[in-house]
Phi, psi and omega in degrees: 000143210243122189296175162268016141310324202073032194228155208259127160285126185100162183039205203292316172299333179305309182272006158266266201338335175284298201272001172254017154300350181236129205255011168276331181301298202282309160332309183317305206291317207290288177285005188281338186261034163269332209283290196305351182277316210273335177270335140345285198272344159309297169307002187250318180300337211262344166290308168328337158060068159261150183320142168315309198260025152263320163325298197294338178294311174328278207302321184274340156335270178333319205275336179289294172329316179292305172312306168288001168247333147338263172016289207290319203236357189093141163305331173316316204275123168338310159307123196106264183323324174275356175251020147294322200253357157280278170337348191259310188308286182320327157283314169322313204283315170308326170286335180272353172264354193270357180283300176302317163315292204320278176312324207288313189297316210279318169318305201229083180277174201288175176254142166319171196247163182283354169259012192039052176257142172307139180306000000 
């Protein structure tokens, strides 16, 4: 039966109209093909071996960006997950380079200044 909408009463149209009623469902559908392009070039910076303090901003970028599209799109949505797990990448790479500062000082520290003054 055909509605004056022009929509099928009933079955299968009913319940894609329930689900394209939540306009976080439809935003999800929307932004799903944003994920793999985005985790793409996130992951060509983080191969790219950018400075610890470029890490860290990504990783706190990223983790700010997740907590305001949760908000928007729901924790759920495929968008949300992929910048969780880029945000995760992007902090892994920053503990591993500040893991790696850490030893080069601890191998070789710097030599003291002859006034014993902060650097």
């Amino acid at each position: 039966v055909v509605t004056g909408e022009g929509v099928q009463d009933g079955g299968e149209a009913g319940e894609e109209d329930d689900e394209l009623a939540d306009p976080s469902q439809v935003l999800d559908r929307i932004l799903d093909g944003v994920c793999r392009p985005f985790k793409v070039r996130v992951e060509q910076v983080l191969a790219a071996s950018p400075g610890v303090l470029a890490a860290f901003k990504l990783a706190n970028l990223l983790s700010f960006y997740r907590n305001t599209l949760a908000g928007i799109v729901g924790s759920d949505a495929a968008l949300v997950s992929a910048v969780a797990e880029c945000g995760a990448a992007a902090r892994g790479s920053f503990d591993d380079q500040l893991s790696q500062r850490g030893e080069r000082l601890r191998r070789s520290p710097p030599p003291p200044t002859d006034t014993l003054a902060p650097p």
